[in-house]
SETIMAR-86062 format. One record per residue: x, y, z of N, C-alpha, C in turn; residue in three letters. Coordinates in pm, 1 decimal. Last residue first. Layout:
N
     n_c1     n_c2     n_c3    ca_c1    ca_c2    ca_c3     c_c1     c_c2     c_c3  aa
        X        Y        Z        X        Y        Z        X        Y        Z Ala
...
***
This chain:
111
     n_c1     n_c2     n_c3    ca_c1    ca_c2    ca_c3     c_c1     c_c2     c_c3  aa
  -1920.2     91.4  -7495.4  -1956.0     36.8  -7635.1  -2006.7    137.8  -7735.3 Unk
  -1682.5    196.1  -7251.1  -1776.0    236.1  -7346.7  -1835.6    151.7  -7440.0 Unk
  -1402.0    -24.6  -7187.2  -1417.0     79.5  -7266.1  -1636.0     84.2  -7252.1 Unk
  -1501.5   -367.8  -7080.7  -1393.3   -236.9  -7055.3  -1437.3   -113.9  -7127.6 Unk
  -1638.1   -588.4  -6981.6  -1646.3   -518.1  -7117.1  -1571.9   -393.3  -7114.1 Unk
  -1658.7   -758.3  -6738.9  -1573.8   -756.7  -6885.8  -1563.3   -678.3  -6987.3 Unk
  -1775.0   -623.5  -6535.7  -1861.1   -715.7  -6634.5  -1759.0   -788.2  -6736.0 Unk
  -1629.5   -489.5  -6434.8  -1618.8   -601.7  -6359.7  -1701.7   -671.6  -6458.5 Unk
  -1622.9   -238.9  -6646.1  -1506.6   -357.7  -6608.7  -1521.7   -483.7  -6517.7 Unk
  -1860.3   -192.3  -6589.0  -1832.7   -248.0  -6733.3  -1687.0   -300.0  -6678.9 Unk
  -1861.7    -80.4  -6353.5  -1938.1   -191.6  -6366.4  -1887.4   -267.8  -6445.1 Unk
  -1682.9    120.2  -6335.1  -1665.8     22.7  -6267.9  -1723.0   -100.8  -6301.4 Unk
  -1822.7    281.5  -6546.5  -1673.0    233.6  -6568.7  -1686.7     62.2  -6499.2 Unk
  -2042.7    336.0  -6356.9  -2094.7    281.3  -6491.5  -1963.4    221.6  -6559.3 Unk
  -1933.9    489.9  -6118.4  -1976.1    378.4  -6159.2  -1979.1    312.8  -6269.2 Unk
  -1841.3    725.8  -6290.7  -1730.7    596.1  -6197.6  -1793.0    455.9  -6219.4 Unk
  -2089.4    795.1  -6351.8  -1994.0    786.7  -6474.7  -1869.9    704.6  -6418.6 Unk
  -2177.5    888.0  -6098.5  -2246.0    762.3  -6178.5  -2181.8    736.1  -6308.8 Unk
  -1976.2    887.8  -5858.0  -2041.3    952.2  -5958.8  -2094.5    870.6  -6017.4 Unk
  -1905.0    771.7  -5529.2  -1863.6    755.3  -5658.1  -1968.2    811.6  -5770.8 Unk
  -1874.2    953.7  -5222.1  -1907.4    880.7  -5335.8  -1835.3    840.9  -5442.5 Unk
  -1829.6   1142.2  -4936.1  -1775.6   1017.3  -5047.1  -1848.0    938.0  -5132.7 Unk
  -2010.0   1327.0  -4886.0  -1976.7   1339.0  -5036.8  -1889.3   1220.8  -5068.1 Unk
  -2116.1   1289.9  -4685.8  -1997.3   1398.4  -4624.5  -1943.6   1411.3  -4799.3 Unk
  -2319.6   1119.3  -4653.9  -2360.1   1269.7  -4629.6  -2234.8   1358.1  -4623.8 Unk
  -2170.1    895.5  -4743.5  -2233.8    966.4  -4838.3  -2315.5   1111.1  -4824.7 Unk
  -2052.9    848.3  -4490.5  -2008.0    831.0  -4566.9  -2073.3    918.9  -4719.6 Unk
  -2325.1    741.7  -4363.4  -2212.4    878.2  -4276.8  -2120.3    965.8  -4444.9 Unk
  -2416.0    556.0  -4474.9  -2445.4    648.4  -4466.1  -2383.4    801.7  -4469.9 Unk
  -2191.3    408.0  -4419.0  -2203.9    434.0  -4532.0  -2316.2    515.6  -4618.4 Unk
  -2207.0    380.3  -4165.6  -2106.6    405.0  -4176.4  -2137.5    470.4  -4342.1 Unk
  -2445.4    244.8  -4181.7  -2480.3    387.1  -4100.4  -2309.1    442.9  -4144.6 Unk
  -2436.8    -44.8  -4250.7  -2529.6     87.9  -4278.9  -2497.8    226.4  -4272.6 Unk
  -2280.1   -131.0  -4070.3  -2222.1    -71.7  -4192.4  -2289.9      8.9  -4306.8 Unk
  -2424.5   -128.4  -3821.1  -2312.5    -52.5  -3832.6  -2284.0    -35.1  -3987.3 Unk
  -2582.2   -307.2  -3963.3  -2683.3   -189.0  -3916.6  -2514.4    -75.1  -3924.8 Unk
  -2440.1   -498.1  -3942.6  -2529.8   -460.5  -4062.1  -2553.2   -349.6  -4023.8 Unk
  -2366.8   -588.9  -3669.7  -2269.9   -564.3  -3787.5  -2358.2   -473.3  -3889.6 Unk
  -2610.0   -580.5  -3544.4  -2530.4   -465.5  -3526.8  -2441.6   -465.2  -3659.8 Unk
  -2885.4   -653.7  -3656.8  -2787.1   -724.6  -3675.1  -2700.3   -607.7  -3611.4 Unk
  -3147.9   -513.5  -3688.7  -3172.5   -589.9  -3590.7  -2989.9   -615.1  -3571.1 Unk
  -3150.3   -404.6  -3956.6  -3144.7   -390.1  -3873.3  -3124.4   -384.8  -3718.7 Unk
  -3160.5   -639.6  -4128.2  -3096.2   -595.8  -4095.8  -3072.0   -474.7  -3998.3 Unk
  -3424.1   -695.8  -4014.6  -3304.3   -814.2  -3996.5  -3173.5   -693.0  -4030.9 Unk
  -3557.8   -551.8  -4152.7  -3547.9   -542.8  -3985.5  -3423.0   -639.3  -3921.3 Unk
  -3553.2   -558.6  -4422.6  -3498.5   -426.4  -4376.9  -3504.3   -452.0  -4189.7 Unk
  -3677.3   -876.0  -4412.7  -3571.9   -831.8  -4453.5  -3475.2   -675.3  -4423.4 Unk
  -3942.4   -713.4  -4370.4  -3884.6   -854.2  -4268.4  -3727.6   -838.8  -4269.6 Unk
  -3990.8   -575.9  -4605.8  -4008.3   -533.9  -4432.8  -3928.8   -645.8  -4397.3 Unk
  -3983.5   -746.9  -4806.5  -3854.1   -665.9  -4798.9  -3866.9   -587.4  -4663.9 Unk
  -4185.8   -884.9  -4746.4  -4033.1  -1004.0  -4745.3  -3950.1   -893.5  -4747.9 Unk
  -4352.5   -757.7  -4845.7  -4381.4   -791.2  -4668.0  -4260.9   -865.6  -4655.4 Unk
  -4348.8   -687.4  -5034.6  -4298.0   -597.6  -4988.4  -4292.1   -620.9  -4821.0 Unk
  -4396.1   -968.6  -5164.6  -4266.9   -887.7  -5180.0  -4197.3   -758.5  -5082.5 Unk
  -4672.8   -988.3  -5108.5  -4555.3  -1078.5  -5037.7  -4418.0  -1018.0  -5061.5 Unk
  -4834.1   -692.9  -5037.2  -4825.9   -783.6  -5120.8  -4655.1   -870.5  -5070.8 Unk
  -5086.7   -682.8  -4786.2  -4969.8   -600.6  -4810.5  -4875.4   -685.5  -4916.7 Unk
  -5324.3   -519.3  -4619.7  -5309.0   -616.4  -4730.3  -5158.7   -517.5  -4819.4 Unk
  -5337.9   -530.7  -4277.9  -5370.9   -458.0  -4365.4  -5319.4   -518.9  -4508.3 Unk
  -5628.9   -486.4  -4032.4  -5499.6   -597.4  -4124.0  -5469.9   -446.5  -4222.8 Unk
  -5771.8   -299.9  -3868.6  -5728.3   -458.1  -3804.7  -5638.6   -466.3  -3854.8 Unk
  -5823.8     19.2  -3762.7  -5756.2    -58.7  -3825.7  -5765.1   -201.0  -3785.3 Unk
  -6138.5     79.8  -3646.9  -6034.0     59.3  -3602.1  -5940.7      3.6  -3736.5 Unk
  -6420.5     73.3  -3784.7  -6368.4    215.2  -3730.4  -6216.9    172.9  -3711.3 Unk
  -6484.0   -222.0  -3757.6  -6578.6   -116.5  -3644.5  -6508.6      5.5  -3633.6 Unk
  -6228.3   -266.3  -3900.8  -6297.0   -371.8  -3850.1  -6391.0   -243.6  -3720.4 Unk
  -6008.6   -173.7  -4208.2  -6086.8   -151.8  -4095.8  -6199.7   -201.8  -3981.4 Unk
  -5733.7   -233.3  -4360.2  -5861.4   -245.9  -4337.0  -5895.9   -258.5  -4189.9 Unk
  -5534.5    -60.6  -4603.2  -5587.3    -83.6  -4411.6  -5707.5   -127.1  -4453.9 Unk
  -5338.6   -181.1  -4846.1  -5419.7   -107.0  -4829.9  -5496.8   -160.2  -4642.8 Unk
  -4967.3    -21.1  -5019.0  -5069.7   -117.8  -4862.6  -5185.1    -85.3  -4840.5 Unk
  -4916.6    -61.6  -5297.1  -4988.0     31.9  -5215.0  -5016.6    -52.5  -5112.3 Unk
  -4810.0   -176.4  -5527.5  -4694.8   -179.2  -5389.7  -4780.3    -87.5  -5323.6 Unk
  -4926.2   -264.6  -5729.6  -4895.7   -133.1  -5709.4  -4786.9    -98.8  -5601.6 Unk
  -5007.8   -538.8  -5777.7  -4948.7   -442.0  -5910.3  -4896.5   -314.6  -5890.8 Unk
  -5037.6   -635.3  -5510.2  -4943.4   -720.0  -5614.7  -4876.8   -591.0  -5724.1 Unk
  -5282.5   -441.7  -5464.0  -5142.7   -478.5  -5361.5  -5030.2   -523.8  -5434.9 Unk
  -5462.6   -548.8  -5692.6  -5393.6   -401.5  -5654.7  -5253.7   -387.4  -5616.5 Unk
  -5476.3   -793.6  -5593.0  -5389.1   -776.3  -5756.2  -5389.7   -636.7  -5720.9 Unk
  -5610.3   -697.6  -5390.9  -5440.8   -833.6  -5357.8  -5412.8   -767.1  -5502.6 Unk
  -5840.5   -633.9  -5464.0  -5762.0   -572.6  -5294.7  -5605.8   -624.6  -5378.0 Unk
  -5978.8   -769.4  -5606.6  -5912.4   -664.6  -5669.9  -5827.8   -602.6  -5615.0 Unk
  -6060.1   -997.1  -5419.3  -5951.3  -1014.7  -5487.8  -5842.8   -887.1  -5598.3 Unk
  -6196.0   -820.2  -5251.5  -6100.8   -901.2  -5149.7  -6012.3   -910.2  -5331.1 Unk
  -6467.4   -697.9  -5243.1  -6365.6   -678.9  -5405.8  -6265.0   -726.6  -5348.7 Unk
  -6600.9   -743.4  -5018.4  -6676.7   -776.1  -5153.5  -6565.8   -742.3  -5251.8 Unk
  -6421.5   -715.2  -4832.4  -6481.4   -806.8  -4866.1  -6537.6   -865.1  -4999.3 Unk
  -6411.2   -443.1  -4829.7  -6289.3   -503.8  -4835.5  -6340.4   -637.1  -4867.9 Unk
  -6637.7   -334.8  -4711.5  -6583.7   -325.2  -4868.0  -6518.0   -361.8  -4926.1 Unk
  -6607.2   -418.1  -4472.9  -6764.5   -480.6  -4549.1  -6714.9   -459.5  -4734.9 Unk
  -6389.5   -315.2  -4308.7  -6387.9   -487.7  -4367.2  -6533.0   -517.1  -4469.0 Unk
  -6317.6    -21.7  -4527.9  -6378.2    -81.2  -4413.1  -6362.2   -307.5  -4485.1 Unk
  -6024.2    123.0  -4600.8  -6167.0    110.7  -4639.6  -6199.2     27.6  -4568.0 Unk
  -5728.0    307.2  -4725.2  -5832.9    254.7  -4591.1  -5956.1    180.7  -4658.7 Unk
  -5408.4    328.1  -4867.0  -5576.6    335.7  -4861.6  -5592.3    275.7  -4782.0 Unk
  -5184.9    497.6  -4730.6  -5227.9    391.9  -4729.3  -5308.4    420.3  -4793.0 Unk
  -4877.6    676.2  -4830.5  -5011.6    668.8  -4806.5  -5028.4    553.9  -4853.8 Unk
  -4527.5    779.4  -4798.5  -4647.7    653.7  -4809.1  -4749.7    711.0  -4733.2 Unk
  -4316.2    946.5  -4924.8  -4438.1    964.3  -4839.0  -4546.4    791.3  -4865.1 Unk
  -4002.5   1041.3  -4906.9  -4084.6    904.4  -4974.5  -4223.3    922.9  -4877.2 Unk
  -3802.0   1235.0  -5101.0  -3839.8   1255.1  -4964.9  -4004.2   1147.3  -5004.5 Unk
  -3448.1   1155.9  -5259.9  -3584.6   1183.2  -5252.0  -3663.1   1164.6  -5098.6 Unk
  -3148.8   1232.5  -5375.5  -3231.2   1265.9  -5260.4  -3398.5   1255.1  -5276.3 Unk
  -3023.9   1087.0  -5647.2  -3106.1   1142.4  -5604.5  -3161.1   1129.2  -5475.5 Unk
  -2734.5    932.4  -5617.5  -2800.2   1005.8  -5782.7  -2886.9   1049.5  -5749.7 Unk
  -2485.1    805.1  -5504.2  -2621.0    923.4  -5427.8  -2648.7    958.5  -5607.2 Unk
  -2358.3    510.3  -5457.7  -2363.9    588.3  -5526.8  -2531.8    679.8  -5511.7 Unk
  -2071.8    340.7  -5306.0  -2214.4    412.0  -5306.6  -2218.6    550.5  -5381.9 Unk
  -1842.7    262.2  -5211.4  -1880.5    253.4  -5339.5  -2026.2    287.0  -5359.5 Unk
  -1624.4    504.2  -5100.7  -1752.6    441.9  -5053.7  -1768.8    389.5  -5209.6 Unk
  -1264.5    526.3  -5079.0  -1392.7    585.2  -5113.8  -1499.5    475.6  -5115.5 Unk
***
């Protein structure tokens, strides 16, 4: 059995904010501590067009990171295996889990 654990199906919509390079300019630093505090990517716009878009270092290290693996066949295969794997119900429950853990932690039983 998979050691993956399904506790919720969710359906993830990202929206950007937009706003032009003239607005983007004048509040540039409220832009980043936004980006930093929210995980929102925000577009900016150069004559109408997208140019950049402000995207805080974490989530631009976990893009990079989700392409690598990607990119890797091994990875990507064991992705998808364990995918496969959890659309057919192998899992582990979250009460397996939570066992599992406490024993690899040391702490056996419940507290």
């Amino acid at each position: 059995m998979s050691y993956l654990v399904r506790i919720l199906d969710w359906a993830i919509i990202v929206v950007m904010k937009t706003m032009s390079l003239a607005a983007a300019k004048t509040r540039f630093s409220a832009l980043v501590e936004e980006a930093v505090a929210t995980h929102e990517q925000i577009v900016v716009t150069r004559n109408g067009e997208p140019a950049v878009v402000v995207l805080a270092v974490e989530d631009f290290e976990s893009l990079l990171e989700t392409l690598a693996i990607l990119q890797d066949p091994a990875d990507r295969a064991e992705f998808e295996q364990a995918r496969r794997e959890a659309d057919e119900g192998d899992v582990i429950r979250e009460e397996e889990m939570a066992a599992l853990m406490r024993e690899r932690l040391g702490r056996g039983a419940a507290e």
